[in-house]
N, C-alpha and C positions, 0 to 999 in steps of 0.2 A: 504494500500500500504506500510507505513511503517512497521507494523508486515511483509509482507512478504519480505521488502528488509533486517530487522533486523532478520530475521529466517536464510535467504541466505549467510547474513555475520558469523551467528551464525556457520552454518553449513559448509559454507569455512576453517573459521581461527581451527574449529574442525578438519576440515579434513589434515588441515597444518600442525596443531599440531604435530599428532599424523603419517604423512607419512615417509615417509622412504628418500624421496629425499626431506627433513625439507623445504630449502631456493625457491627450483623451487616451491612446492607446495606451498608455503608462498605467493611468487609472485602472480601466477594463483589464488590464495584465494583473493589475496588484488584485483588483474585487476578484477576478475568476481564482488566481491564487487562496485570496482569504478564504471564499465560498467552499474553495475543493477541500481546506485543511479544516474546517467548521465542521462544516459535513460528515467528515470520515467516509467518504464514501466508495461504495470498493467499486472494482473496473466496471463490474458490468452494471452498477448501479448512475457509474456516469456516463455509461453510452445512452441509455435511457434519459438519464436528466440533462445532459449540455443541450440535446437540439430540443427539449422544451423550453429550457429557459432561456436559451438563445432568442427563438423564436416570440417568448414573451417580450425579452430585450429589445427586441426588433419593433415590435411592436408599440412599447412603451417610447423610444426615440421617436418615432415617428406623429404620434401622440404630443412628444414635449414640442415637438417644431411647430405644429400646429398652433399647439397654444401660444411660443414666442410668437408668430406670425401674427396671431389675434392681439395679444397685447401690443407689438408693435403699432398694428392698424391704427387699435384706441388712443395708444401717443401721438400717432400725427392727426386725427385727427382731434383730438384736445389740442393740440397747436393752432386748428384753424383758428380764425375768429367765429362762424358759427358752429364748431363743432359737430354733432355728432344730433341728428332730427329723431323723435320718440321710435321711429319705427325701426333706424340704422342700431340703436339704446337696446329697444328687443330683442332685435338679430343675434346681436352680438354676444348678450345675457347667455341666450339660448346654443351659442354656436361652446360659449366656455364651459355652461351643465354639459352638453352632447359631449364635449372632449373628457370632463370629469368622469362621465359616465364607462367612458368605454375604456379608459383606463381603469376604473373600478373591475367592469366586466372583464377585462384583459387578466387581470390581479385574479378573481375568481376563478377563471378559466386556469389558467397556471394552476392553483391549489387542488385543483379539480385532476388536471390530468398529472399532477405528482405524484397524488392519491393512490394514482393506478400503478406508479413502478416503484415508489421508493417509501422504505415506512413511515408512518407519521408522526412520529420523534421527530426523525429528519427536516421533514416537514418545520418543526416546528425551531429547527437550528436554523433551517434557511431563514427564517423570519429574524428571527435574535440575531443572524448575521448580518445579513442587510444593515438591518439598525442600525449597528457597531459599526458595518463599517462606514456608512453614512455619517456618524458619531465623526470616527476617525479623519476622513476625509475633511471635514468642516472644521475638527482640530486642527488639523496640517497649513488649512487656508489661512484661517485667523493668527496663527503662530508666523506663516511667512508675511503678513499683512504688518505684523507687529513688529517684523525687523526690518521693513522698508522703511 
């Protein structure tokens, strides 16, 4: 188990290295690392779990762009002079629930098809790992923000 959680790190902080968007794929190197060593999980239980939660991944980015895309919208137009008319005010309400929503349902869906390959313990470390490393991550920023 440890060869394959030290081949996994091997092959992230490789892949960070050497990508083109260094600091995202740094991140996504160090989470997949954290997640695999959380976990404990053995081979065959992460051939089953990388391409769902990949796949949630996938889906969750594409989700967060949308929503930047929306907040940006709302910034320029709070810049105009007349802003934003009751019914653009709607839309927009509605378009940020729909994004919340299916990010919710995406979250669901993932638990849902965990469910089916890996125990739900596990389950319940992926949870507590996220967090932490989310935790972690947000420590790292404010600490480098503090020596600038």
């Amino acid at each position: 188990m440890k060869k394959i959680v030290l081949l996994i790190c091997f092959t992230c902080f490789s892949i960070g290295a050497f990508a083109q968007h260094g600091s995202r794929e740094k991140i996504k190197a160090f989470k997949i690392a954290y997640i695999t060593e959380k976990l404990e999980l053995t081979s065959e239980e992460a051939q089953l779990f990388w391409p769902i939660y990949n796949a949630y991944e996938e889906t969750i980015r594409k989700l967060r762009s949308q929503e930047r895309k929306l907040i940006k919208s709302i910034r320029e137009a709070s810049d105009t002079p007349t802003g934003l008319n009751d019914k653009e005010v709607e839309d927009t309400i509605d378009s940020f629930l729909e994004i919340e929503e299916q990010k919710s349902q995406s979250r669901k869906k993932l638990i849902i098809n965990l469910k089916k390959t890996i125990p739900k313990k596990k389950i319940l470390k992926l949870i507590k790992a996220e967090a932490d490393f989310h935790k972690r991550m947000l420590a790292r920023i404010k600490g480098r923000r503090k020596r600038h």
